[in-house]
Structures are given as C-alpha cells and as structure tokens.
py3Dmol code that shows the C-alpha trace and the ligand (Angstrom):
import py3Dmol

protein = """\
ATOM      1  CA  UNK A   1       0.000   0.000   0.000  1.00  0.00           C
ATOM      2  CA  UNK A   2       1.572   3.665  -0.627  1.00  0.00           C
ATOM      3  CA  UNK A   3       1.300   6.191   2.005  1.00  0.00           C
ATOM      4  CA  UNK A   4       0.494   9.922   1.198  1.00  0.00           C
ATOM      5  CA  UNK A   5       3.131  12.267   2.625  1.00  0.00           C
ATOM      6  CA  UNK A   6       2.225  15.579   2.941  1.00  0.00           C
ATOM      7  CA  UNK A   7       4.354  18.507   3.019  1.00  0.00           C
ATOM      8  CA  UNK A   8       3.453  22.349   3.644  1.00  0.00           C
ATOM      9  CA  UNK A   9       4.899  25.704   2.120  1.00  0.00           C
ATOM     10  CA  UNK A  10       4.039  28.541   4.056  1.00  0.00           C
ATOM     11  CA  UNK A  11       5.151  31.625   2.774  1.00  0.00           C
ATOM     12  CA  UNK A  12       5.896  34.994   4.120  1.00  0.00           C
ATOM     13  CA  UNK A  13       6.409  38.399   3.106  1.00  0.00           C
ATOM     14  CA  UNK A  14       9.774  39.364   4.892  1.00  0.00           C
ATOM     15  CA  UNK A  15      12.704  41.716   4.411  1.00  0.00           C
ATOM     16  CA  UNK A  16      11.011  42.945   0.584  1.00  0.00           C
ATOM     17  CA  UNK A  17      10.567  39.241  -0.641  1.00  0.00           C
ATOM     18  CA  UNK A  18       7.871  36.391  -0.136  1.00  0.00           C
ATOM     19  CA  UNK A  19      10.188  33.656   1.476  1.00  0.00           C
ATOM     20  CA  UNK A  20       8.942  29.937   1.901  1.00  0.00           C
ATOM     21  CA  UNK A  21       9.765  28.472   5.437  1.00  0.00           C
ATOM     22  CA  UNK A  22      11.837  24.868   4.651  1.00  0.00           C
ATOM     23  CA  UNK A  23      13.419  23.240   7.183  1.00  0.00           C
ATOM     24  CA  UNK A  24      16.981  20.970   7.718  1.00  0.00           C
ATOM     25  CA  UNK A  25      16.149  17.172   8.073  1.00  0.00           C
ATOM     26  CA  UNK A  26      18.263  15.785  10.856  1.00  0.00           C
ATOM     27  CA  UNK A  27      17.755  11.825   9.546  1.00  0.00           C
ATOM     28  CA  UNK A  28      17.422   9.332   8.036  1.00  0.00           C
ATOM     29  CA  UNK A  29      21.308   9.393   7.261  1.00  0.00           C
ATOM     30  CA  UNK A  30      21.042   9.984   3.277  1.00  0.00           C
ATOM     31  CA  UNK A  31      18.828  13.280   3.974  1.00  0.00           C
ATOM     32  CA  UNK A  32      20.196  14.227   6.540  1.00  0.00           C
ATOM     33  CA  UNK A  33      21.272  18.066   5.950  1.00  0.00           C
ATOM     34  CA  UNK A  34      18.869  18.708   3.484  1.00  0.00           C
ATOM     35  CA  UNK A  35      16.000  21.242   3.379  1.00  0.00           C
ATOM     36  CA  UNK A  36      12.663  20.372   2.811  1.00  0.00           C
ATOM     37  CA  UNK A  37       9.313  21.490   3.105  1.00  0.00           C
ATOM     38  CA  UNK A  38       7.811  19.911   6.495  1.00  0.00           C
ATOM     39  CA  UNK A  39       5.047  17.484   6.706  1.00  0.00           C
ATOM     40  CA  UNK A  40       4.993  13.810   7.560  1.00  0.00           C
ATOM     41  CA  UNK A  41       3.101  10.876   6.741  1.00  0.00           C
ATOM     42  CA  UNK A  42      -1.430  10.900   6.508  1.00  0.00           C
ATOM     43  CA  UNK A  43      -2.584   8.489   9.385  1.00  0.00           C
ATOM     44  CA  UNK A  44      -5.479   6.634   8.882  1.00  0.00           C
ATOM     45  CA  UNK A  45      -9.022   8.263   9.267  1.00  0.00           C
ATOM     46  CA  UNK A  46      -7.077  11.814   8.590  1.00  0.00           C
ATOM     47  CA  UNK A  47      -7.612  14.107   5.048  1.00  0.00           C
ATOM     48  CA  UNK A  48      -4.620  15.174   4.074  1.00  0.00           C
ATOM     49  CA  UNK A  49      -5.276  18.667   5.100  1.00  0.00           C
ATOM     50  CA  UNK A  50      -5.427  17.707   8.931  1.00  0.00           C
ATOM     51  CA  UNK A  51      -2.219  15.124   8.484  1.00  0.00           C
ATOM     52  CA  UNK A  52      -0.237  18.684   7.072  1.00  0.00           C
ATOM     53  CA  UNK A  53      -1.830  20.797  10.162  1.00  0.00           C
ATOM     54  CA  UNK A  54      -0.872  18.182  12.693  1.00  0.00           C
ATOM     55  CA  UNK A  55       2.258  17.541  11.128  1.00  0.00           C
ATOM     56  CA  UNK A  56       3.639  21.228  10.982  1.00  0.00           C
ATOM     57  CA  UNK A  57       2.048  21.350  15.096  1.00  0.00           C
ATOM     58  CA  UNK A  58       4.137  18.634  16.416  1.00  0.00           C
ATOM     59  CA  UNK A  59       7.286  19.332  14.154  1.00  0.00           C
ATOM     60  CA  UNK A  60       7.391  23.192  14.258  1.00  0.00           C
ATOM     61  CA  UNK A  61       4.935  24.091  16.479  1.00  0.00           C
ATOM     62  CA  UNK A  62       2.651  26.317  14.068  1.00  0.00           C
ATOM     63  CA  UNK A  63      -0.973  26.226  13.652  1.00  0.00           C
ATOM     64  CA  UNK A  64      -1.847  26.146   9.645  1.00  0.00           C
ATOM     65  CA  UNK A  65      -4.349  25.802   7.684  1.00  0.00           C
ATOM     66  CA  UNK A  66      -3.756  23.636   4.545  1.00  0.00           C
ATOM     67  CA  UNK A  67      -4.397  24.976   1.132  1.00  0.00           C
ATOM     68  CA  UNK A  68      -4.069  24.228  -2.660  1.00  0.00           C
ATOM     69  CA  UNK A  69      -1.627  21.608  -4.382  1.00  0.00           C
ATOM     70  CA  UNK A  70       1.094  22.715  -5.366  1.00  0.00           C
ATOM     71  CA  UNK A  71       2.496  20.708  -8.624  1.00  0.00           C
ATOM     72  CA  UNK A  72       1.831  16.992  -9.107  1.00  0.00           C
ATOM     73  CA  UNK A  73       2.667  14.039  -6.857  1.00  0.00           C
ATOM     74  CA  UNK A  74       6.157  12.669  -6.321  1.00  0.00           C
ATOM     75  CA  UNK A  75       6.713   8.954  -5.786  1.00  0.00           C
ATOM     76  CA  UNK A  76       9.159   8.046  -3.064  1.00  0.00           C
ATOM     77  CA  UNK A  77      10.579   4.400  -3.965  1.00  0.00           C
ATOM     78  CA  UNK A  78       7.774   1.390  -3.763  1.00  0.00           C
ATOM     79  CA  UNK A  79       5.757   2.823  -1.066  1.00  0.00           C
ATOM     80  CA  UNK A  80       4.954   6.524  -0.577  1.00  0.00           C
ATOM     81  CA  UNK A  81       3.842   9.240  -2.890  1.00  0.00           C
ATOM     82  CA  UNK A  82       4.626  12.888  -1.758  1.00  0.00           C
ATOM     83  CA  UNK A  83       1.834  15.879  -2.359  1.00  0.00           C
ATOM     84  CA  UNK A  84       3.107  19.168  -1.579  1.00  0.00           C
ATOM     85  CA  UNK A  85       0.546  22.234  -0.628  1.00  0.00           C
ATOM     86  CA  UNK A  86       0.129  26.003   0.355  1.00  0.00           C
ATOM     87  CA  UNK A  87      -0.103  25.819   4.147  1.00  0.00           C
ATOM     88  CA  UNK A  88      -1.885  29.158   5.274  1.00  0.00           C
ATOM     89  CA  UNK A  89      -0.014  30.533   8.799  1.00  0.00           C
ATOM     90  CA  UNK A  90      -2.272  31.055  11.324  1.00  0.00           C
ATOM     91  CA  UNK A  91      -0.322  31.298  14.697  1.00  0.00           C
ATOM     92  CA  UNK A  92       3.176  30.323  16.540  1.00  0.00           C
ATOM     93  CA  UNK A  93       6.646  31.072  15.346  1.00  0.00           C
ATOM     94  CA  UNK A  94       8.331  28.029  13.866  1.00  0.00           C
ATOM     95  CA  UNK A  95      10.416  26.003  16.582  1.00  0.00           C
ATOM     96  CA  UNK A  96      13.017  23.084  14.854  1.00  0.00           C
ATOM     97  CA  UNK A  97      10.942  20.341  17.565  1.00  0.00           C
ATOM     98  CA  UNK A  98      12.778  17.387  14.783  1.00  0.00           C
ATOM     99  CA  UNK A  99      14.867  19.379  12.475  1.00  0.00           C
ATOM    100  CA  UNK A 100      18.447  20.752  12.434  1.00  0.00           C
ATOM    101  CA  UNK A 101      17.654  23.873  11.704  1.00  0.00           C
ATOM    102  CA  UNK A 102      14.640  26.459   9.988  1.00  0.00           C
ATOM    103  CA  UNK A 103      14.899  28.863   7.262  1.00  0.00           C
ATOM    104  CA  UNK A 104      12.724  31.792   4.829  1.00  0.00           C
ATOM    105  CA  UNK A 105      14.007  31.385   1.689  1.00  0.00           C
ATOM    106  CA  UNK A 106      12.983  33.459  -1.085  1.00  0.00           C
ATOM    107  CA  UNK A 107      12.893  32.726  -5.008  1.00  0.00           C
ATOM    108  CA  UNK A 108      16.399  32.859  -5.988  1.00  0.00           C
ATOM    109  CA  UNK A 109      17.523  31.190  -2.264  1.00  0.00           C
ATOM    110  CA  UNK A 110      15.173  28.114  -3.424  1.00  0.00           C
ATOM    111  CA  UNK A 111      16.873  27.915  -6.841  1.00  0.00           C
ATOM    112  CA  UNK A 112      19.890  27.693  -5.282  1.00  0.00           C
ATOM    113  CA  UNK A 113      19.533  25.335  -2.660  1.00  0.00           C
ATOM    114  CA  UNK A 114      18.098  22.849  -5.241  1.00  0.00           C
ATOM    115  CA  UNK A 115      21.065  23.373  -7.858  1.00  0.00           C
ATOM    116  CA  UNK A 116      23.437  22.915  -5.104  1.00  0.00           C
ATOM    117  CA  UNK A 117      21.888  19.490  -4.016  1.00  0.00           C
ATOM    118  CA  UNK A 118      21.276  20.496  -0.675  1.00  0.00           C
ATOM    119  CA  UNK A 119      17.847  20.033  -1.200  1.00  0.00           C
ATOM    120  CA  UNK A 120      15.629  16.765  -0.693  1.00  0.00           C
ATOM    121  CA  UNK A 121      15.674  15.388  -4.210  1.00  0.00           C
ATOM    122  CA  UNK A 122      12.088  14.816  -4.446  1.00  0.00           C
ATOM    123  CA  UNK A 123      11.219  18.303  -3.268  1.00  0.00           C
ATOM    124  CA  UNK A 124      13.045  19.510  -6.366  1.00  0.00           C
ATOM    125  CA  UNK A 125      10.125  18.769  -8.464  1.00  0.00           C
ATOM    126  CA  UNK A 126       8.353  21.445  -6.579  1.00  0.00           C
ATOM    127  CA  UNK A 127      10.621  24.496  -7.214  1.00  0.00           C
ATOM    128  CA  UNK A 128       9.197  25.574 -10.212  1.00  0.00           C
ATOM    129  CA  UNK A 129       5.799  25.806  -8.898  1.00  0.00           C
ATOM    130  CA  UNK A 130       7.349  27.391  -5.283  1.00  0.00           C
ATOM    131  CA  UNK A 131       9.219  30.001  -7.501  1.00  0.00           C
ATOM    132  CA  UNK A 132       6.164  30.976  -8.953  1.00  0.00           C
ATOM    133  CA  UNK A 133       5.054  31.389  -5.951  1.00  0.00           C
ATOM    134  CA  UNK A 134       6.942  33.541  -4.593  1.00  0.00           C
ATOM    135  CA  UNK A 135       7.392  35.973  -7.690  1.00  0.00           C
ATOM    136  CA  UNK A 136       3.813  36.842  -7.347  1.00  0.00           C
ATOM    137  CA  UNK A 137       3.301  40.889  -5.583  1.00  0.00           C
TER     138      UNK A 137
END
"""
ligand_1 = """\
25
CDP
O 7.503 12.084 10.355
P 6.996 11.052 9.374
O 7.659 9.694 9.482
O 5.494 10.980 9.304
O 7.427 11.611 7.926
P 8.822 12.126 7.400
O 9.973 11.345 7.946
O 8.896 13.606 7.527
O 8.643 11.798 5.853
C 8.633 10.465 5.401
C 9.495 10.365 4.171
O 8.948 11.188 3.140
C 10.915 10.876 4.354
O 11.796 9.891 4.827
C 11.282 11.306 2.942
O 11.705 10.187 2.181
C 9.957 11.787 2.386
N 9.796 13.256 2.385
C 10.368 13.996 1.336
O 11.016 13.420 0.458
N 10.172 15.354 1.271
C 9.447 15.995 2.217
N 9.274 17.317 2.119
C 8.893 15.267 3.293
C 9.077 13.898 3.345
"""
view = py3Dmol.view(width=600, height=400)
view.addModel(protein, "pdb")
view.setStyle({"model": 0}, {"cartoon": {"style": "trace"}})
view.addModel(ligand_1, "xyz")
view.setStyle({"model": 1}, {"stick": {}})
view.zoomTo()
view.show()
C-alpha cells in the first residue's frame, strides 16, 4: 500500500521578498542536511489537510491551515507518494521540535539550494511551482 506524505509551504512576506519556510532534516542518514518542506506521513481516518496541520504542530509548532496543491505528486521508492501544498499561517513562530535547523528562503535562495543538491531530491520537483510562488506581488 503507498502512504500519502504531505508537506506544507508557508510563505511569508519578509525583508522585501515572499520567502517559503523549509526546514533541515536531521535523519534518516542519506537526507540528513537537506532542506525540505515539512510534513509527515497521513494516518489513517485523517484528510490530508489535517495530516499537514498536525504535522507542521508537532514538528514546528505552528498552527496552519492547509491549502491548494502545489504541482503533481512525487513517488518516493515502492511505497509513498509525496503531495506538496500552500499551508496558510495562522499562529506560533516556527520552533526546529525534529529538524536541524529552519529557514525563509525566497525565489532565488530556493533555486539555489536545489542546484546545489542540498535540497531533498524529491522536493526539487516542486521548485518551479514554489518560484512561482513567490514571484507573485
Ligand atoms: O515524520 P513522518 O515519518 O510521518 O514523515 P517524514 O519522515 O517527515 O517523511 C517520510 C518520508 O517522506 C521521508 O523519509 C522522505 O523520504 C519523504 N519526504 C520527502 O522526500 N520530502 C518531504 N518534504 C517530506 C518527506
């Protein structure tokens, strides 16, 4: 059976630019160091709208509220397929509970990070969309 992982981009207007929070994994091993965008596995009986707002409560200690997809699925080897979506803020500063570290990362940061490889890889297939994103006034 695949599992649906969610993961949550909340962006920000900060400093002149719309930034996207991602945060440093701090395991397994071979992403370990890498930024993603947060989220965690659905559990059963859960949409995957309440698996993104509990997930970004327990890992960073924000209440959202989740939003529209943002580009298409990712599959992660045999048995989970990623979904990425806009994750409105609604309260709480972001706290690394699980993560190395937290960062806002605006358009060009994001481009970076993925051409550098210090991104997870299959967050990569969301830059486009997240650049987009962020370029909009
Ligand atoms: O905390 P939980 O076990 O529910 O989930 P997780 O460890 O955050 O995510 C499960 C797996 O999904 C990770 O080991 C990654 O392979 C993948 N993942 C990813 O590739 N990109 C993300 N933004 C989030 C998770």
């Amino acid at each position: 059976m695949v599992r649906i992982v969610v993961a949550g981009a909340v962006i920000r207007e900060w400093g002149g630019a719309n930034r996207v929070l991602l945060a440093q994994r701090a395991y397994p091993p071979h992403l370990a160091g890498l930024w993603e965008l947060p989220g965690g596995k659905v559990e059963e009986g859960e949409s995957p709208a309440q698996a993104l707002e509990r997930e970004l409560r327990e890992e960073l200690e924000i209440e959202v509220v989740g939003g529209d997809r943002i580009g298409d699925a990712v599959p992660v080897g045999d048995d989970l397929e990623l979904r990425a979506y806009r994750a409105r803020w609604v309260a709480g500063e972001p706290v690394a509970v699980e993560h190395r570290a937290l960062g806002w990362f605006d358009d060009a940061e994001v481009v970076r990070l993925a051409d550098s490889g210090e991104m997870v890889p299959a967050d990569v297939g969301w830059v486009r969309e997240l650049v987009d994103l962020l370029r909009r006034p």
